[in-house]
N, C-alpha and C positions, 0 to 999 in steps of 0.2 A: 215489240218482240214477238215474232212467230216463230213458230216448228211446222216445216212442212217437207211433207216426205213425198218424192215424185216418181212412181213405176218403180217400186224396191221390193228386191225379190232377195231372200235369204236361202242358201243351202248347206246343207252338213254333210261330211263325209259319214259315210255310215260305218265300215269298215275301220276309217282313222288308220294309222299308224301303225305295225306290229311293234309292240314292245318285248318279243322272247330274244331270248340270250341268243350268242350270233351260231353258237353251235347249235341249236335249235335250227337255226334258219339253213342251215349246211346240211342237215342230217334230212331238211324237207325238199330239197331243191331240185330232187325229182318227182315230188308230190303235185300235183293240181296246185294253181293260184288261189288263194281265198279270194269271193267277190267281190268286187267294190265296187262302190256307187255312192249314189248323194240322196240325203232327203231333202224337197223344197217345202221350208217352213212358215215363210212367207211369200206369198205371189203376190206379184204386181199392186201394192201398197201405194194409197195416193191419200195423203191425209194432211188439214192444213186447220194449226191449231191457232189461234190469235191469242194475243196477251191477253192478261188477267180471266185466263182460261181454268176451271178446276175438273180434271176428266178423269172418270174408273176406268179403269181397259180391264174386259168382262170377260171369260170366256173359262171353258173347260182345261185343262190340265191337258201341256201340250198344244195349245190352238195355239201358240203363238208370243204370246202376253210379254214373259219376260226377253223375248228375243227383238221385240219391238223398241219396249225400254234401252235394252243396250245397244240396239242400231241410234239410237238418237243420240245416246250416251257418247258414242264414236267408239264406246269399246269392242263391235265387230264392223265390220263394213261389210257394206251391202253386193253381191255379187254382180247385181243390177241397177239402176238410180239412181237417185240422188236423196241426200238428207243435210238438208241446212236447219241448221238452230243458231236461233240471234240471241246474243244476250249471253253474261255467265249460266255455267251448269253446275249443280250440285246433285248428288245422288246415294241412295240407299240400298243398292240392289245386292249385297249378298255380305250376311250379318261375319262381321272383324274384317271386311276387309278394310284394309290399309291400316287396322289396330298395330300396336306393339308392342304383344301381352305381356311381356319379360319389362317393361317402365310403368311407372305408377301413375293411376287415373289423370294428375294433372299431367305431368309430359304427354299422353295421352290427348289430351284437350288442345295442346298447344299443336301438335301433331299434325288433329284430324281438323282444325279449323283453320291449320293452313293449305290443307288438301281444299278445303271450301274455298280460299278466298281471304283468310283474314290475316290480316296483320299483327305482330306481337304483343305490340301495346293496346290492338280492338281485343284482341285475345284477352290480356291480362282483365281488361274491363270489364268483359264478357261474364268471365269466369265464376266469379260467385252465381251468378245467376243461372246457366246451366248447370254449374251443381246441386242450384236448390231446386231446377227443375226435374232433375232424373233424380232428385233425395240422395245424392252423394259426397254431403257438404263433408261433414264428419269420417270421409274415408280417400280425402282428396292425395293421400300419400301409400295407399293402397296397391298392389299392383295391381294391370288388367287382370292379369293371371288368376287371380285367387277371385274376382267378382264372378258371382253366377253367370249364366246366358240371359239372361232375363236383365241382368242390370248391367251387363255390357251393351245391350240392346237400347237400354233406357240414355248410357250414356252418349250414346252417339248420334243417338233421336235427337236426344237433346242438345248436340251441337251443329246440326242441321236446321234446327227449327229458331234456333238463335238467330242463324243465319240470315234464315227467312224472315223473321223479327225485324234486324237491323237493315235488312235489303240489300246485303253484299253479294247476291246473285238474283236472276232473274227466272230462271228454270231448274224446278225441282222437280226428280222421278224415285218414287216409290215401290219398291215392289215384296212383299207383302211384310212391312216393316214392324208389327207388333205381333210376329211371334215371340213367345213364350213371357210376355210381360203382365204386369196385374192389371187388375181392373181399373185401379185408382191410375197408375199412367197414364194407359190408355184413355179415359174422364180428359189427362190435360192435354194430351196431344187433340184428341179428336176436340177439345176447344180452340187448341191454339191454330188448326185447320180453317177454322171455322172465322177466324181473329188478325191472325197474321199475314196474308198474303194481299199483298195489295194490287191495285189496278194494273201495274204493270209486270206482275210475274204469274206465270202458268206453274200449276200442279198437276202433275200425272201419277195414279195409281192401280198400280195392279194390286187383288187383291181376293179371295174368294168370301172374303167379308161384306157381305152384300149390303148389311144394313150399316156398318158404317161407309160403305158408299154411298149410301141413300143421305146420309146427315152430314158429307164434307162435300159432293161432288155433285153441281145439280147437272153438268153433263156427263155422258157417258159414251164406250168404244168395247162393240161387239165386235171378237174375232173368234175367230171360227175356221178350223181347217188352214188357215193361216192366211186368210181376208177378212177385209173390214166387211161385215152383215149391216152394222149399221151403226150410227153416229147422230146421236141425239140428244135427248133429257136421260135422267138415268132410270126415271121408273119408265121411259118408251124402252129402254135397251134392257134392262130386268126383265122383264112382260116376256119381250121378245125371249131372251135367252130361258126363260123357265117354260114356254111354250116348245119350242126346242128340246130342253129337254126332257118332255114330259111330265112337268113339275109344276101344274097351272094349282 
């Protein structure tokens, strides 16, 4: 299984869309045009990940990071390039999506693991066991709705990393998936990182957690301005990125 991305170039409208009421737009239509243009997020991307790959993607707020993630994801497409991914995808990149807070933790489970990949009856198997991993055995009839952020977090950690357990996908991307969780979660994930993924699936995470990049990810992916600076071990791309920004 590989991810490789060839000459991928991403741009945003800057301006978007006007969303005022249409009489707004009547009352302006002898006014000046508001400008519009594009920002380029990422230029010319060329990046080729191999199996049983575990990589941080490093970088300042805005360099890029989580826009990389979703180009691979296919949730945007590239204005330029190309991006193939072999192999199932599974993904964490923005906390409830695909939840549905209004049914309770197990509908929940059965849900978001077939958004991964899993079948009814892996599910049903599953299930104890992701509930004693996020500690949600005791509220499996709960709805999302009433769980904190913290432990809507924990529970969908934890039916991704099941996932990854069992090996019914091959590509997993992360992007910075232990906000607002405790410390004890956090202890089992960053072990089950460390435990679960085997020879033939890649890990990718953004994250401004640098040291538990350093304890799941021994490679790592500096972007910067929206190019790869560099692609290596992750204390060569820490070194780097704190030299950068002033932070030796």
């Amino acid at each position: 299984m590989t991810i490789k991305l060839q000459a991928v170039s991403k741009s945003f409208m800057v301006s978007g869309r006007s969303r005022r009421p249409l009489y707004r737009e009547l009352i302006n239509l002898g006014s000046s045009p508001r400008q519009k243009g594009s920002r380029e997020v990422l230029k010319n991307i060329a990046l080729d990940i191999p199996d049983g790959s575990r990589v941080a993607i490093i970088g300042r707020n805005g360099a890029g990071k989580s826009t990389l993630l979703r180009l691979i994801a296919g949730i945007y497409k590239p204005n330029s390039g190309a991006v193939r991914v072999d192999g199932r995808l599974c993904c964490f990149l923005e906390p409830g999506a695909g939840a549905a807070s209004a049914l309770p933790v197990r509908d929940n489970v059965f849900l978001y693991a077939s958004l991964a990949g899993l079948g009814y009856r892996e599910t049903k198997e599953c299930l104890p066991r992701i509930l004693d991993f996020c500690s949600l055995t005791s509220q499996e009839f709960t709805w999302v709705e009433h769980l904190s952020f913290g432990m809507q977090q924990r529970l969908f950690m934890s039916i991704l990393l099941e996932t990854m357990r069992i090996k019914r996908a091959e590509v997993f991307l992360f992007d910075e998936f232990l906000m607002g969780v405790d410390r004890s979660f956090r202890t089992r994930v960053e072990s089950a990182l460390t435990s679960f993924p085997s020879s033939g699936q890649i890990v990718l995470h953004a994250s401004h957690d640098h040291e538990l990049m350093r304890r799941t990810c021994p490679q790592a992916i500096l972007i910067d301005s929206g190019t790869i600076r560099h692609y290596g071990t992750t204390e060569e791309v820490l070194d780097l990125y704190h030299r950068m920004s002033g932070n030796e």
